[in-house]
C-alpha positions, 0 to 999 in steps of 0.5 A: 214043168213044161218048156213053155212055162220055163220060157214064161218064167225067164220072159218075166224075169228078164222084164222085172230085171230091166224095169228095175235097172232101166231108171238108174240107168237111164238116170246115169246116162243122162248125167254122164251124156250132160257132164260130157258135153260140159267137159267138151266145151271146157276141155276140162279131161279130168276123170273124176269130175265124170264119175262122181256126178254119175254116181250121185245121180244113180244113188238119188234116183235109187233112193227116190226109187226105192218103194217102186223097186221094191214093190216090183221085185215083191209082186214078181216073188210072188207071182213066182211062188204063186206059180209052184203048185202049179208047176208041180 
């Protein structure tokens, strides 16, 4: 395998990563950013109230996601042992 090849397959690898991650996470950030304000303004500090809403949201983004996910992370582990014969 040449150097070149392997700087295209982290390149990919690190692409399918962050397209994967990048709805929950965004997902999650949003609730936490809203949940902030809200406990700004009420001056509610209690940690909880912070974690469970986020935690909610990242897990119904992650099942409402799933079949994209899945499909992703399928056509990256194909395109990757597509291209064994040709590293060889």
């Amino acid at each position: 395998m040449d150097p070149q090849a392997a700087v295209d397959l982290t390149r990919q690898a690190i692409m399918t990563t962050l397209l994967v991650c990048a709805p929950v996470l965004v997902a999650g950030l949003i609730v936490g950013l809203l949940v902030g304000l809200l406990q700004a303004a009420t001056q509610v500090q209690e940690q909880t109230l912070s974690f469970v809403p986020k935690m909610v949201a990242m897990l119904v983004v992650t099942s409402i996601g799933m079949p994209w996910l899945v499909s992703r992370l399928v056509t990256y582990f194909h395109d990757l042992v597509q291209g064994i014969p040709g590293s060889l």
